[in-house]
C-alpha positions as CSV (number, residue, x, y, z in Angstrom):
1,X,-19.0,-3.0,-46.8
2,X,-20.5,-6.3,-46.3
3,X,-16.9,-8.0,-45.2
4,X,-16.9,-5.2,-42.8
5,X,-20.0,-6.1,-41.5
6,X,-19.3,-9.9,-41.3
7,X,-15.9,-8.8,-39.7
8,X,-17.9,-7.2,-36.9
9,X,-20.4,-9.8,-37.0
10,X,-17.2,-12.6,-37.0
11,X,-15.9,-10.6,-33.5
12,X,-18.8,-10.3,-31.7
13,X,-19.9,-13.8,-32.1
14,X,-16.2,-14.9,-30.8
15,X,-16.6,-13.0,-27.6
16,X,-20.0,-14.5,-27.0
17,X,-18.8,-17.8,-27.1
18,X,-15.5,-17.1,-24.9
19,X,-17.8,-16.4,-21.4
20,X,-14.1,-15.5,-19.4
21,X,-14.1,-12.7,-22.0
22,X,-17.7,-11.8,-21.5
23,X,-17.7,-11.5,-18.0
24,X,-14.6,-9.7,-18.0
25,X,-16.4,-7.0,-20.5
26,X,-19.3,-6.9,-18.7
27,X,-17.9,-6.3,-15.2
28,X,-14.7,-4.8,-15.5
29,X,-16.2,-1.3,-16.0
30,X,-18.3,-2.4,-12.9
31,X,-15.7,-3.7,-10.5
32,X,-13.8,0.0,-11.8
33,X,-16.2,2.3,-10.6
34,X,-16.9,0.8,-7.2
35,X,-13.2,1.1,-6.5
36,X,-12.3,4.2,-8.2
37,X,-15.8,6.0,-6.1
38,X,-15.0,4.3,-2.9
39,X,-10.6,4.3,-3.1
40,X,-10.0,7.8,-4.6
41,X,-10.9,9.8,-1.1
42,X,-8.5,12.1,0.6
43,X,-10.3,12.3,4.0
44,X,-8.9,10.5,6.7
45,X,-10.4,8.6,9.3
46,X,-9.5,6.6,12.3
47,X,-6.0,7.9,12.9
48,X,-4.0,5.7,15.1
49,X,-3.1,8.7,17.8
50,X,-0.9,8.1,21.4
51,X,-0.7,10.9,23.8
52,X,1.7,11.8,26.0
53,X,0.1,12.5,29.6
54,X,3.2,12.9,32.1
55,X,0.4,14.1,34.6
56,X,-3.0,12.6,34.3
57,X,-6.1,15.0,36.0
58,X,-9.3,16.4,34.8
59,X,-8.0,18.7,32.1
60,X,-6.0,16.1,30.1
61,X,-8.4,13.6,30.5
62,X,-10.5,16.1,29.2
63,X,-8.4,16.7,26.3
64,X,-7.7,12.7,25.8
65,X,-11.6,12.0,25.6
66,X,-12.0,14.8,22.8
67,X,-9.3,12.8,20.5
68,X,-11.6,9.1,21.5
69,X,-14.7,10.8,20.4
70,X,-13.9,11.6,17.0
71,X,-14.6,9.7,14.4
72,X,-11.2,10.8,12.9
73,X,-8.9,9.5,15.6
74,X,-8.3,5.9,17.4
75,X,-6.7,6.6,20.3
76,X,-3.7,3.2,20.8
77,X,-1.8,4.3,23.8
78,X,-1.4,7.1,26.5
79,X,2.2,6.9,27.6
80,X,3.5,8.4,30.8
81,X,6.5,10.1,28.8
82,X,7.9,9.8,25.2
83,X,10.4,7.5,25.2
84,X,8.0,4.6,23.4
85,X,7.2,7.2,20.5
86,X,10.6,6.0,18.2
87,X,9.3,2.5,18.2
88,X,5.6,3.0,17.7
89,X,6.2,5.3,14.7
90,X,8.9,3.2,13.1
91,X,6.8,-0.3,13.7
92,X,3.7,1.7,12.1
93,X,1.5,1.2,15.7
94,X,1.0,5.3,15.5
95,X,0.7,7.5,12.8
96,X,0.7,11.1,15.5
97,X,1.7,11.8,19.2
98,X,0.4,14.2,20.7
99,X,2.8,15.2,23.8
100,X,1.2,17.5,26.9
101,X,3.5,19.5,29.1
102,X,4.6,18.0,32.0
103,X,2.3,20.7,34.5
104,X,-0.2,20.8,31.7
105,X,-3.0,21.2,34.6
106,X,-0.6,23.4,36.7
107,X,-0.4,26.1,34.0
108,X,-3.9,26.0,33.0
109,X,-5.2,26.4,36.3
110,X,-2.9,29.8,36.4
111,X,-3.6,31.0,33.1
112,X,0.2,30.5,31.7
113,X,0.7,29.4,28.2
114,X,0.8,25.8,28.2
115,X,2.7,23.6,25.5
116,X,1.4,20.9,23.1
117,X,4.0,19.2,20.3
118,X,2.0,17.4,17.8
119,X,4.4,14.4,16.0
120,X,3.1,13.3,12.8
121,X,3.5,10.6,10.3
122,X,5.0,12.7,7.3
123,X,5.6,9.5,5.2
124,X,2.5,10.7,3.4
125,X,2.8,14.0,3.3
126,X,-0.8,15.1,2.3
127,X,-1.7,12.5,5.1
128,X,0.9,14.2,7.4
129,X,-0.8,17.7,7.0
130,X,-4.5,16.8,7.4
131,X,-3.1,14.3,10.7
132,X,-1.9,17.9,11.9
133,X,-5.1,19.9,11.4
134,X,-7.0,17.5,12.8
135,X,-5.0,17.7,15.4
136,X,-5.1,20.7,15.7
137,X,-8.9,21.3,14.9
138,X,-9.2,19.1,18.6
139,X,-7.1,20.9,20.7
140,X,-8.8,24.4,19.5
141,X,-11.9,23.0,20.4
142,X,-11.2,22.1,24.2
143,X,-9.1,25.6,24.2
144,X,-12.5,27.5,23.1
145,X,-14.7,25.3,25.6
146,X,-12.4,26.5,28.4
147,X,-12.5,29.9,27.7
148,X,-16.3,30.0,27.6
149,X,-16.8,28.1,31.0
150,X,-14.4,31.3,32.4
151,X,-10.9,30.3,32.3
152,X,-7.8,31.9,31.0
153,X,-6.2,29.5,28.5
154,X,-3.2,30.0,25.9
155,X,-2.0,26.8,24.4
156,X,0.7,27.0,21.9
157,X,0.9,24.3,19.6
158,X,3.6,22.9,17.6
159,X,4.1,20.5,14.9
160,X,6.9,18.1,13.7
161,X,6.8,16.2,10.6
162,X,8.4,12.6,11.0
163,X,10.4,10.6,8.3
164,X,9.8,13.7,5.7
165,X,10.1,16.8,7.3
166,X,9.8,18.3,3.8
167,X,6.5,16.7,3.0
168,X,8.2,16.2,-0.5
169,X,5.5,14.4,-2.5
170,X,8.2,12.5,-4.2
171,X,8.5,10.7,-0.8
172,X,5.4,9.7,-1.2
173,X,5.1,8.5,-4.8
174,X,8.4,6.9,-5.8
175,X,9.1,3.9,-3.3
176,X,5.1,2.8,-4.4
177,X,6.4,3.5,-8.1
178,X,9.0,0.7,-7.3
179,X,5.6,-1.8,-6.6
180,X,3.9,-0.9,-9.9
181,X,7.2,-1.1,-12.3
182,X,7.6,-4.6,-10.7
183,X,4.3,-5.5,-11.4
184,X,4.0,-4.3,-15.2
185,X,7.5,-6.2,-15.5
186,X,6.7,-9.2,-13.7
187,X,3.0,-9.9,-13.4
188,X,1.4,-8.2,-16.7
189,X,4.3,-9.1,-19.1
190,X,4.2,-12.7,-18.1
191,X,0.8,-13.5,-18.1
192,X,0.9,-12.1,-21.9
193,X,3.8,-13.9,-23.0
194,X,3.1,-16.8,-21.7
195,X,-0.6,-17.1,-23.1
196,X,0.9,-15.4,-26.4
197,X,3.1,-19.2,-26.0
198,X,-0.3,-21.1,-25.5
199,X,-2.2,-19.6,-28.7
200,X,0.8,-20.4,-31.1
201,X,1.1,-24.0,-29.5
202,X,4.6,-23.6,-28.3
203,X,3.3,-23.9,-24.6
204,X,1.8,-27.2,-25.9
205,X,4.8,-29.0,-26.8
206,X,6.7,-27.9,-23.7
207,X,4.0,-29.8,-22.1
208,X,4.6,-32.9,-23.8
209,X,8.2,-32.6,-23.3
210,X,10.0,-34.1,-20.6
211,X,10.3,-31.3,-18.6
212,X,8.6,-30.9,-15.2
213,X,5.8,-28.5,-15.0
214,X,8.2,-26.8,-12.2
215,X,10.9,-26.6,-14.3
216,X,9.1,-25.2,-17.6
217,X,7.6,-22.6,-15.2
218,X,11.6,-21.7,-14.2
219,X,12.4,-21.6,-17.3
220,X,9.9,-19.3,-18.7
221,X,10.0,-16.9,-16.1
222,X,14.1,-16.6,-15.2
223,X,14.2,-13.9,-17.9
224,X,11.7,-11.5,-16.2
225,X,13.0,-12.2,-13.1
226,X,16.5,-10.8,-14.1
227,X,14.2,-7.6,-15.7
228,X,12.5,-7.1,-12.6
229,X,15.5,-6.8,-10.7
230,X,17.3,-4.8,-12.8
231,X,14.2,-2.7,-12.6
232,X,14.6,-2.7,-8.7
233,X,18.5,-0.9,-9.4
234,X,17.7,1.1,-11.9
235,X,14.6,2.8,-10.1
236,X,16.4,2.9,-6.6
237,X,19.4,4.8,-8.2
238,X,16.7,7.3,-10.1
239,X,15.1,7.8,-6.5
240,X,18.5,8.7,-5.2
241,X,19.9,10.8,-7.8
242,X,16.6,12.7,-9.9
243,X,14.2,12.9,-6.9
244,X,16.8,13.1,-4.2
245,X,14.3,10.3,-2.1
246,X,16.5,9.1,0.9
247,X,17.6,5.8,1.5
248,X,17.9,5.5,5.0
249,X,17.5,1.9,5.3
250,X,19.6,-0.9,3.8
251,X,19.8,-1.4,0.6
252,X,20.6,-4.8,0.7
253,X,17.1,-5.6,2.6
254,X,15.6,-3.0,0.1
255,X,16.9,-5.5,-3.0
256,X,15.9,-8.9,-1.1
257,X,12.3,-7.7,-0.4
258,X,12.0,-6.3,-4.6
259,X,13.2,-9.6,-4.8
260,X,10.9,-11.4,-3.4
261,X,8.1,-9.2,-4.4
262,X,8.9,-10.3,-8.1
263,X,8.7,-13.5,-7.1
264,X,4.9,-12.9,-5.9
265,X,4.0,-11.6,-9.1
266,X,5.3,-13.6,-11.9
267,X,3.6,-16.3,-9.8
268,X,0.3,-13.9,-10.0
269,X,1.3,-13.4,-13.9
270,X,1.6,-17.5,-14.0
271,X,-1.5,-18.2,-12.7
272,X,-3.4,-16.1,-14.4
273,X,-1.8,-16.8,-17.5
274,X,-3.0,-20.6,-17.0
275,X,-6.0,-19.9,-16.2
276,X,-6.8,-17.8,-19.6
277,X,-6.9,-18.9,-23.0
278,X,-6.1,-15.9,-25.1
279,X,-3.8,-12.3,-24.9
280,X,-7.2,-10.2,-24.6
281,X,-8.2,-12.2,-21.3
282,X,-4.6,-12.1,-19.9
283,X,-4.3,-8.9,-20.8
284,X,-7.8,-7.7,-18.8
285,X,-6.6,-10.1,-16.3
286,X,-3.8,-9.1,-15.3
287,X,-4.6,-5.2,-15.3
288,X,-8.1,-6.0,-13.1
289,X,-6.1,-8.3,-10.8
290,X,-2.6,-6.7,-10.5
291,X,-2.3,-3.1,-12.0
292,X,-5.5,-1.9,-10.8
293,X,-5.3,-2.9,-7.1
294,X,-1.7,-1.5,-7.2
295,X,-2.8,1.7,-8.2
296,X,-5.7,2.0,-5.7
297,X,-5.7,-0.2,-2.9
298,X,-1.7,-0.6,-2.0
299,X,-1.9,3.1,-0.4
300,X,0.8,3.5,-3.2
301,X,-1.6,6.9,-3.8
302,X,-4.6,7.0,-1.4
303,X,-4.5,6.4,1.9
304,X,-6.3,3.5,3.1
305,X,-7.7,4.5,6.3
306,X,-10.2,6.7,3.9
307,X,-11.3,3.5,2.5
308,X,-14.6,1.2,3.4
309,X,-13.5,-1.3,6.0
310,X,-14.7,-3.7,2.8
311,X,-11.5,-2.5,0.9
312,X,-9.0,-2.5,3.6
313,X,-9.8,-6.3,4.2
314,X,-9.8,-7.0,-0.2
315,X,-6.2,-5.1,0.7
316,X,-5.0,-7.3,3.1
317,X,-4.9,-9.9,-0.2
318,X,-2.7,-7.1,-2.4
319,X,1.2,-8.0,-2.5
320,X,1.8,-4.6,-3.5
321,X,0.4,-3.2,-0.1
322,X,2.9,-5.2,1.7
323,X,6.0,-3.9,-0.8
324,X,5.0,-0.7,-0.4
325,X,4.9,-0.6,3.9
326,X,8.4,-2.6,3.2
327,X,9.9,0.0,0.6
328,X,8.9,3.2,2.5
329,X,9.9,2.0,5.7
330,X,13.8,0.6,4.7
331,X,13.8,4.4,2.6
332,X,11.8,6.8,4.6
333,X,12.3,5.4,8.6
334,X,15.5,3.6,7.6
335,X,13.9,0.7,10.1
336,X,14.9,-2.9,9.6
337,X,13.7,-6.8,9.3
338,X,12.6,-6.8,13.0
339,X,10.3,-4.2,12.0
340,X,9.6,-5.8,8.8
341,X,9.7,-9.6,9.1
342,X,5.3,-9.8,8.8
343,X,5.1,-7.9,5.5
344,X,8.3,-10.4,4.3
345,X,6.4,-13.6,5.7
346,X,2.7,-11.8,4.1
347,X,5.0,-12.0,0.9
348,X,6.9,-15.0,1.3
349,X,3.7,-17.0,2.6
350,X,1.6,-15.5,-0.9
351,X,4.4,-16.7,-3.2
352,X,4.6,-20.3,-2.0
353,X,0.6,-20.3,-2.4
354,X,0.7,-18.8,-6.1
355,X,3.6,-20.9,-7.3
356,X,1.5,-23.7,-5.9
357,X,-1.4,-23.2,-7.6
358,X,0.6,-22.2,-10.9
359,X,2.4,-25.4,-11.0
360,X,-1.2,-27.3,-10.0
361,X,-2.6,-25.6,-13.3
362,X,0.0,-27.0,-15.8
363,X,-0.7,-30.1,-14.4
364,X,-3.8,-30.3,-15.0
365,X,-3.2,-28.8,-18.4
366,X,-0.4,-31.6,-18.7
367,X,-2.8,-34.4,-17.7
């Protein structure tokens, strides 16, 4: 009992004196439920909305000013006809059109039925539905409001669901899946290893060796790098042939952005592992700083126009929120690198300053 008790003793007085692992104890579980309260909402607000108005009067101005005065809309463009809508939805500008009739005002005025086509952003599908009641939730408001001032109105409204027409959750889920199997792979297993190196002093004589900092860092690395791409085929071809997830993009560009994504984080996985001196810090780490922002603020899961305007800025500095734009727009819109080039140079422009700061830290650890 007593070697039990100086066991305990033994391990509680270690992680007093390592502070990194104190201060990871002591506010992991607080930096966890400020983003798991704040992240996990399904509400959306400020949906980026253009209308169609081939015939601007009173009544669709009417109607335009209801969408600008909620909170859950942010009304980008009004276009005179929809021949803009392919490129705003595929260059992520909109997430829902709403399209008027062309005598909108015409067949109002005379009590006909009068059409409205609602085009949403089915890329998330639960996102996609609640786009279309809110939608819809609008439009039955200005229809009530006119029939109380006197008038006859009948609007018929139809929906179409963009990029998943099926709202398939699978659509959803699996190109974000992609983004958090690289990152286990690339960022989490390397930090590990590499401090797993440092403990047994094998990183050590590396160090003195005449190798480069730059080129121990290849070295070390070059084996998860061939993982995570295999990882990349591997979980493409599942998408394809269990979930049935299309591919309507390249899949050359699909592979050069995974790529390039592993990249990003084995250099996270670097720095973090030379910045930590044991397995237990790596290993809380690289789950606060790579698996846990995956998860909640990549919009790999939740949507992040739900989120604080705090979080969406923290997310601007996620590489997986960039993968995941990338992956479900070469699968889902089957759009290209001019659609995608500022995720790819977000990315590109992330590794350079991670490798940099990796290869900084083993020289300072070589010095």
């Amino acid at each position: 009992m007593s070697a039990f008790a100086g066991l305990l003793r033994k391990e509680g007085l270690h992680i007093l004196r390592d502070r990194r692992t104190l201060l990871v104890v002591i506010f992991m579980p607080i930096l966890q439920v400020v983003l798991f309260g704040y992240a996990i909402r399904t509400d959306i607000t400020d949906i980026r909305v253009a209308i169609v108005d081939p015939s601007p009067d009173a009544s669709t101005l009417e109607l335009r000013n209801r969408f600008s005065a909620t909170n859950a809309f942010k009304l980008v463009r009004v276009l005179p006809n929809p021949t803009l809508l392919d490129h705003l939805f595929a260059s992520g500008a909109i997430q829902e059109a709403v399209v008027l009739d062309g005598d909108f005002a015409n067949r109002l005025a005379r009590g006909l039925p009068v059409r409205i086509l609602i085009i949403a952003d089915a890329s998330e599908p639960n996102s996609g539905s609640a786009m279309e009641s809110y939608a819809l939730g609008v439009i039955q408001g200005f229809e009530r409001d006119v029939a109380t001032r006197g008038g006859t109105v009948r609007i018929a409204a139809e929906a179409r669901m963009r990029f998943n027409p099926t709202r398939a959750s699978s659509n959803l889920f699996v190109p974000g899946l992609i983004a958090f199997v690289l990152t286990v792979v690339s960022a989490l297993m390397t930090a590990i290893s590499l401090t797993r190196e440092k403990e047994t002093g094998t990183m050590e004589i590396l160090l003195v060796s005449p190798l480069k900092p730059f080129q121990i860092i290849v070295g070390k690395v070059l084996a998860y790098l061939v993982i995570g791409f295999l990882s990349v085929l591997f979980v493409v071809a599942e998408a394809r042939l269990i979930f049935n997830v299309p591919l309507r993009g390249s899949l050359l560009l699909l592979l050069g952005e995974g790529l390039l994504y592993i990249l990003t984080s084995l250099s996270l996985g670097i720095l973090i592992s030379s910045r930590t001196s044991s397995q237990r810090v790596a290993m809380i780490g690289a789950l606060a700083g790579t698996m846990l922002p995956t998860i909640l603020l990549s919009g790999f899961i939740f949507p992040l126009e739900s989120m604080p305007w705090p979080l969406r800025v923290i997310a601007n500095a996620i590489p997986a929120k960039w993968f995941v734009i990338i992956a479900r727009g070469v699968m889902l819109k089957g759009v290209g690198l001019e659609y995608l080039w500022p995720q790819t140079l977000i990315l590109l422009g992330m590794t350079v300053v991670l490798v940099a700061a990796a290869t900084r830290s083993f020289r300072i650890r070589l010095a």
